[in-house]
C-alpha positions as CSV (number, residue, x, y, z in Angstrom):
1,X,38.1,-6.2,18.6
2,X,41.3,-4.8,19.6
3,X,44.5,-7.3,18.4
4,X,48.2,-6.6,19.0
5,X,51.3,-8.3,17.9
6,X,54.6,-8.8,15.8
7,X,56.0,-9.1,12.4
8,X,59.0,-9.4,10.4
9,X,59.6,-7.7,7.1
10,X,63.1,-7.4,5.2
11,X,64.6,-8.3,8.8
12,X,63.1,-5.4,11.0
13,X,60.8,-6.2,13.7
14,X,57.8,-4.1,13.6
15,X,54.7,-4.1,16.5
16,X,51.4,-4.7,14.7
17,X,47.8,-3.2,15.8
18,X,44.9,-4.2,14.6
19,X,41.2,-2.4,15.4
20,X,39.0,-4.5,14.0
21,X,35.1,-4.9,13.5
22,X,33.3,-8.1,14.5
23,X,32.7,-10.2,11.6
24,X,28.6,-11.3,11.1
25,X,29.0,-14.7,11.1
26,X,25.5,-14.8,8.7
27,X,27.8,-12.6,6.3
28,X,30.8,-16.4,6.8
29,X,28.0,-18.7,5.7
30,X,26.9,-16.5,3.0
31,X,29.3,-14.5,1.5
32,X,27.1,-13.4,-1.7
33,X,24.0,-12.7,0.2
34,X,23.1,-9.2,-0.7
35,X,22.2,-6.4,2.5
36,X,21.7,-3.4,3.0
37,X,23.1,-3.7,7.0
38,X,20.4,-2.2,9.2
39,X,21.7,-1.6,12.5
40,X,18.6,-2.6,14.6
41,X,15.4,-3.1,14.4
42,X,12.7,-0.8,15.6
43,X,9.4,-2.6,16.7
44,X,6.4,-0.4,17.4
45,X,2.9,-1.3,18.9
46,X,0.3,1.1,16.9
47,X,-2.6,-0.7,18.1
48,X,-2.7,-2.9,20.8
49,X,-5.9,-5.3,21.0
50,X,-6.5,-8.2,24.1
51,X,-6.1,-11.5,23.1
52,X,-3.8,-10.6,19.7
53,X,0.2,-11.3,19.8
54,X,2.4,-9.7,21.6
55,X,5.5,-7.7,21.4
56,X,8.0,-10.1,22.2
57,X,5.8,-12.8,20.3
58,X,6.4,-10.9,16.7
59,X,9.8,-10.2,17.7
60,X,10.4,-14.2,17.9
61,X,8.5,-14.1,14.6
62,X,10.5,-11.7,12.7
63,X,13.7,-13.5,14.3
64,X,17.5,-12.6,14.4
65,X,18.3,-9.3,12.2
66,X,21.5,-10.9,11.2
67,X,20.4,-14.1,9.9
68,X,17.4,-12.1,7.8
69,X,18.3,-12.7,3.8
70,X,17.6,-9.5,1.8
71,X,16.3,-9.3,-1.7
72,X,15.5,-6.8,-4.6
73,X,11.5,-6.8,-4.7
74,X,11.7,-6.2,-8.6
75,X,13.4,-9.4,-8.9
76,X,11.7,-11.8,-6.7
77,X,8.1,-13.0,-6.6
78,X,5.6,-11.6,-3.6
79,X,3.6,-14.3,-2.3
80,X,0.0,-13.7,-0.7
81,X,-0.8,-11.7,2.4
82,X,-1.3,-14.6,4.5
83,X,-0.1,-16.6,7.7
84,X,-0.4,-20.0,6.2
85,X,2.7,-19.1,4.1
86,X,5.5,-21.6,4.7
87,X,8.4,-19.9,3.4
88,X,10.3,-16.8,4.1
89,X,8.9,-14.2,1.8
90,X,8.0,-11.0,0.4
91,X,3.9,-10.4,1.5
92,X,1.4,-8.1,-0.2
93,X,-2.5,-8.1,-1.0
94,X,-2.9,-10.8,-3.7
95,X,0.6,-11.4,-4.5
96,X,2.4,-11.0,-7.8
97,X,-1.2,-11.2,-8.9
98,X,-2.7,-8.4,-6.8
99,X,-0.1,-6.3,-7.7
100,X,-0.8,-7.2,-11.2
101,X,-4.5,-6.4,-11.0
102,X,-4.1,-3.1,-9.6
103,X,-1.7,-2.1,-12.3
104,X,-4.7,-3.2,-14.8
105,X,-7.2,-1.3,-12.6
106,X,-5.0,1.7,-12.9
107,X,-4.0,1.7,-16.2
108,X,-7.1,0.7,-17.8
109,X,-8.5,4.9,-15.6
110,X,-5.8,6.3,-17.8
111,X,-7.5,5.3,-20.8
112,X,-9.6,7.9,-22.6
113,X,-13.0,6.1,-22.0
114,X,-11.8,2.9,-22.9
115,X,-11.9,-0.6,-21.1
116,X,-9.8,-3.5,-21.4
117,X,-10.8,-6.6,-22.9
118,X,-9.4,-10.5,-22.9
119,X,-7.2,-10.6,-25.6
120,X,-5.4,-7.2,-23.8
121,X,-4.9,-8.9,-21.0
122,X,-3.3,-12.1,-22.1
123,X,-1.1,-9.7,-23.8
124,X,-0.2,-7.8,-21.5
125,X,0.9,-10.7,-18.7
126,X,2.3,-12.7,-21.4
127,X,4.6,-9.5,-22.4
128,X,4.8,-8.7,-18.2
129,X,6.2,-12.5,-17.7
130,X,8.6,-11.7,-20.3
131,X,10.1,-8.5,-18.8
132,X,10.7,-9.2,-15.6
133,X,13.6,-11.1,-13.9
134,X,12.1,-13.3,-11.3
135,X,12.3,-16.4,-11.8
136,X,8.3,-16.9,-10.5
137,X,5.3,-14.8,-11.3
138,X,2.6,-16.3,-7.9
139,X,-0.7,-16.6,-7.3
140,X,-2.6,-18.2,-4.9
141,X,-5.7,-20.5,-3.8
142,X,-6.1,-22.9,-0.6
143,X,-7.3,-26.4,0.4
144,X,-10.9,-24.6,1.2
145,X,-11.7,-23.1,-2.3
146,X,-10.4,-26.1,-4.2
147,X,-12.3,-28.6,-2.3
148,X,-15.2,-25.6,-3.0
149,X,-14.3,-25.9,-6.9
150,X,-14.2,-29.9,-6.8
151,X,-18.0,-30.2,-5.1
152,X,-19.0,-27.4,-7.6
153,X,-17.6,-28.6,-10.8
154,X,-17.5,-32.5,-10.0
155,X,-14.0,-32.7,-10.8
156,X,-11.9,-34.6,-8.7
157,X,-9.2,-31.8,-7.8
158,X,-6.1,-31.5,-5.5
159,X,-3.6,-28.3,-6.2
160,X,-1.5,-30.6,-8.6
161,X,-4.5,-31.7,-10.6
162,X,-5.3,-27.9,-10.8
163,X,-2.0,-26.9,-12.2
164,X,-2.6,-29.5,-15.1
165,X,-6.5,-30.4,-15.2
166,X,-7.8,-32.6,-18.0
167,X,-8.1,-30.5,-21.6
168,X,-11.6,-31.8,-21.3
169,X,-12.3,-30.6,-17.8
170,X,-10.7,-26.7,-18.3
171,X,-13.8,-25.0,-19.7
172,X,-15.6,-26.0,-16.9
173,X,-12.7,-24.9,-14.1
174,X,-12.1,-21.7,-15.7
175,X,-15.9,-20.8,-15.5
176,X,-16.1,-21.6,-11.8
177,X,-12.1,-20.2,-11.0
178,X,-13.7,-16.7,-12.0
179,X,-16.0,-16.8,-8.7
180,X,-15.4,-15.6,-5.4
181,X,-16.3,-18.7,-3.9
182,X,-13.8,-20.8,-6.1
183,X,-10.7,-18.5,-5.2
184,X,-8.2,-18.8,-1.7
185,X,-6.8,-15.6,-1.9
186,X,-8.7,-13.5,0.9
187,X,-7.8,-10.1,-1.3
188,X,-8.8,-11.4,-4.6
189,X,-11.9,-13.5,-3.2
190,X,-13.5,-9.6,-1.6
191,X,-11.9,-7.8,-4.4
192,X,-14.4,-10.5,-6.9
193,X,-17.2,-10.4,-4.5
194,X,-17.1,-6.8,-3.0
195,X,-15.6,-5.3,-6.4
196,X,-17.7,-1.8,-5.9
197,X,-16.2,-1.4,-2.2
198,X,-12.4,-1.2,-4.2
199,X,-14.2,0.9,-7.4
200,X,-13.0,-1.7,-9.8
201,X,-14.7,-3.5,-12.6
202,X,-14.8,-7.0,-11.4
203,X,-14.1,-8.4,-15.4
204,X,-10.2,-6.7,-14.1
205,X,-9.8,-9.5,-12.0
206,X,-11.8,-12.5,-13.8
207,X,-9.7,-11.4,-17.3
208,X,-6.7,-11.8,-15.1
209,X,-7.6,-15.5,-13.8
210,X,-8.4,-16.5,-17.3
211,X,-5.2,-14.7,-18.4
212,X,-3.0,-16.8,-15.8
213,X,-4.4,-20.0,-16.1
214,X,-4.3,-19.4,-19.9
215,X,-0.5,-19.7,-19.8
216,X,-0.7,-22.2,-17.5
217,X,-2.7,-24.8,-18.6
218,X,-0.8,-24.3,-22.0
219,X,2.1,-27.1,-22.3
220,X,3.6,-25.4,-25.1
221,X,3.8,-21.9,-23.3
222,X,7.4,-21.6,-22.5
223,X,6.3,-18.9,-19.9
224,X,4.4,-21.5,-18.1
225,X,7.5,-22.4,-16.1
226,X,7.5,-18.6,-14.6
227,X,3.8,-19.6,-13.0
228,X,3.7,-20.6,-9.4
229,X,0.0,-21.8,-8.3
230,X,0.6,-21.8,-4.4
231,X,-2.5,-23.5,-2.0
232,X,-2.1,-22.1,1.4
233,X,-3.1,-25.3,3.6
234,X,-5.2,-25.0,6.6
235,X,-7.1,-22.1,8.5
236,X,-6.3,-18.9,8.6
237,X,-5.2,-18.1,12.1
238,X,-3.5,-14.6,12.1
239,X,-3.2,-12.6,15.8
240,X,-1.4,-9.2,14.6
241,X,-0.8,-7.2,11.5
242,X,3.2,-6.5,10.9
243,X,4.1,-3.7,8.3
244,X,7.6,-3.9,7.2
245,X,9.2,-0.6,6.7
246,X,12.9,0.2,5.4
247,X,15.6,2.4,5.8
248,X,17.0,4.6,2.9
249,X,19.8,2.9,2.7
250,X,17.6,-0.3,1.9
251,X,15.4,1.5,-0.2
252,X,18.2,2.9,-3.0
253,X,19.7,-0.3,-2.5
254,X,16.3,-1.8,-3.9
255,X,16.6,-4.4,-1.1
256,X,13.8,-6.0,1.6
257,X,14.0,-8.6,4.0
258,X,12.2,-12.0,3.4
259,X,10.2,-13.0,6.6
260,X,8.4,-16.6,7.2
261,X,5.0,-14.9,9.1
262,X,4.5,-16.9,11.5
263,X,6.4,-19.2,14.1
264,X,6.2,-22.3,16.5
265,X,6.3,-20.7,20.2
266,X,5.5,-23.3,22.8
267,X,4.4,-25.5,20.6
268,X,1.9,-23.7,19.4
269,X,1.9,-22.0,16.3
270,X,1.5,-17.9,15.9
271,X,0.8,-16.4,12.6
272,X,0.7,-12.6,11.2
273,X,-0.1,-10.7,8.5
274,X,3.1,-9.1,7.3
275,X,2.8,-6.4,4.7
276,X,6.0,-4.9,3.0
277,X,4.9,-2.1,2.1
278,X,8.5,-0.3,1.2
279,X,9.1,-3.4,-1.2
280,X,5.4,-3.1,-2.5
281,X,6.2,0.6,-3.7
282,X,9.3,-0.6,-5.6
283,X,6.8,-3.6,-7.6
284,X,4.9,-0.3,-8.2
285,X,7.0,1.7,-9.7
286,X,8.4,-1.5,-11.9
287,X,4.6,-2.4,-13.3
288,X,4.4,1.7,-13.8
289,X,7.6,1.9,-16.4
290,X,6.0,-1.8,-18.0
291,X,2.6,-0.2,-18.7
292,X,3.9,3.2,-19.8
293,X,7.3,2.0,-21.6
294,X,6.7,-1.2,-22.7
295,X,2.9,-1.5,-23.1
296,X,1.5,1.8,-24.5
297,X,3.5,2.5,-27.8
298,X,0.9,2.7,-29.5
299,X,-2.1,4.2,-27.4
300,X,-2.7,7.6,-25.9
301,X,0.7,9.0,-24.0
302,X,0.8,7.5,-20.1
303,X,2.9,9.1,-17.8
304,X,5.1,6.6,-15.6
305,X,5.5,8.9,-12.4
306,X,1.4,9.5,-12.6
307,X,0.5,5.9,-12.8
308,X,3.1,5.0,-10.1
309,X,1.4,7.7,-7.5
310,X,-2.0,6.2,-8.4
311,X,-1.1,2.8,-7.7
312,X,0.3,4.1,-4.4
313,X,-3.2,6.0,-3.8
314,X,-5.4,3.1,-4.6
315,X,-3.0,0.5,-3.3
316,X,-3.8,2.3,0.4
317,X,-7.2,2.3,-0.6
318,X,-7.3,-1.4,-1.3
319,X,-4.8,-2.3,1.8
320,X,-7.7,-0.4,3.9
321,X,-10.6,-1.8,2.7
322,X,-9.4,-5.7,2.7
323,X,-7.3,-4.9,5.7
324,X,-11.0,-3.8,7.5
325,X,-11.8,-7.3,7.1
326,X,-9.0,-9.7,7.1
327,X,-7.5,-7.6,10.1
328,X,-9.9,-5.6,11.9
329,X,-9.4,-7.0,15.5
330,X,-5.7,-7.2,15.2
331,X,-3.1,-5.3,16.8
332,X,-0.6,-3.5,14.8
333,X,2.7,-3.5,14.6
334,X,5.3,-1.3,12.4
335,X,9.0,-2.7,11.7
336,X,11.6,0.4,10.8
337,X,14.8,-1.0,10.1
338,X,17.0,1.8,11.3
């Protein structure tokens, strides 16, 4: 924006110039909102299937770069890895909680031959809770598994009843919340019922669930308030898989975009698995300096770097063995902000 014109100071006329960059009008109604100012964003196809969503369909999905809000993944909560999600959001297998179980997974390998047990875990997500800045730590079910739980246990359930059952009903719930069947969180659901496919011991993941809902349940648990229980409503109706990659710039910045996965286009709705997997690796390398910093002071040494590139090597290996089966016939998109 080129702007010219003329001004008076101590009585001498001077000619003014002004060269000047276009305001973002998203930066006018948010003046605090924190980016890292990607210049465009770079869409690419990396498997194209018949029948999935298209280009310009994800593009509509992922929506106006400008208006995108940008957070710091080791601040903010990552919800499930999942279309039915309503808000705009970070996305990764499981969640906070998925993330959380592969840090167990990989810290309990670094043990010399020893395995976790209960009361380690409840320590360990009470003192996690406690450490981070977030304001929520999520997990999630959906309508399907607690109407699932309800017929198995005979307990009338909705989500709200499930965030703060009966004291007489909870032994009961947590027995059937530790089965496959009982959980709405595709990942955590094959990671409880397919447990060799991943290599993990499948008491990880029930520890965790009885860890969670430990805290929860608990009205005197200050660190209850940090728990989200989410239920996804609805079927699952994803038609593409969308990894969200970031620039440097982004990356040092510790900053990724939020994006609501999935849109109304022509009145009909279009959902996608989103996976940001640059934001993912920063959650990594925050659980890696919790278990090795805050966790181990009194166990054998653990290196932070090491456990941070094995929860990048078996965090692939989950991504591709869930992703065989929540995604399989999708096509396949990659976002680089650039």
């Amino acid at each position: 924006m080129h702007l010219t014109g003329k001004t008076t100071i101590n009585q001498i006329e001077y000619e003014t110039v002004c060269d000047c960059a276009e305001v973002n009008n998203s930066q006018i109604l948010d003046p605090d909102s924190e980016s890292c100012n990607p210049n465009k964003l770079k869409l690419q196809i990396d498997k194209q299937v018949e029948g999935g969503l298209q280009q310009e369909e994800i593009r509509d999905i992922i929506g106006d770069l400008h208006a995108l809000k940008f957070v710091n993944p080791k601040e903010y909560h990552f919800m499930s890895l999942d279309g039915r999600n309503t808000d705009p959001c970070l996305s990764t297998l499981g969640g906070d909680a998925g993330e959380f179980i592969l840090a167990l997974f990989i810290y309990e390998g670094m043990l010399s031959k020893r395995q976790l047990d209960q009361e380690s875990v409840d320590t360990f997500l009470k003192s996690y809770l406690q450490y981070i800045k977030q304001e929520k730590f999520y997990f999630a079910t959906d309508d399907d598994a607690i109407f699932h739980l309800e017929r198995e246990t005979g307990i009338t359930l909705n989500i709200e009843t499930l965030r703060n059952p009966n004291e007489n009903d909870k032994p009961e719930l947590l027995k059937a919340l530790i089965k496959a069947e009982n959980q709405g969180d595709r990942h955590i659901k094959n990671l409880l019922k397919n447990s060799d496919l991943y290599s993990i011991r499948p008491e990880i993941i029930q520890m965790f669930i009885k860890a969670f809902f430990g805290i929860l349940w608990n009205k005197q648990n200050p660190l209850k308030s940090k728990l989200f229980l989410d239920s996804l409503i609805g079927q699952p109706q994803e038609q593409a898989f969308l990894e969200i990659k970031s620039n440097e710039i982004c990356i040092d910045k510790h900053l990724s975009p939020l994006i609501l996965p999935r849109k109304k286009i022509n009145n009909e709705w279009k959902m996608a698995f989103v996976n940001h997997f640059d934001a993912a690796e920063q959650k990594r390398k925050q659980l890696a300096s919790f278990f090795a910093d805050e966790i181990n002071h009194h166990q054998e040494p653990i290196n932070a770097e090491i456990m941070y590139n094995r929860l990048r090597k078996h965090g692939l290996s989950f991504l591709e063995v869930s992703g065989s089966r929540l995604a399989k016939s999708l096509p396949f998109y990659t976002l680089d902000m650039v």
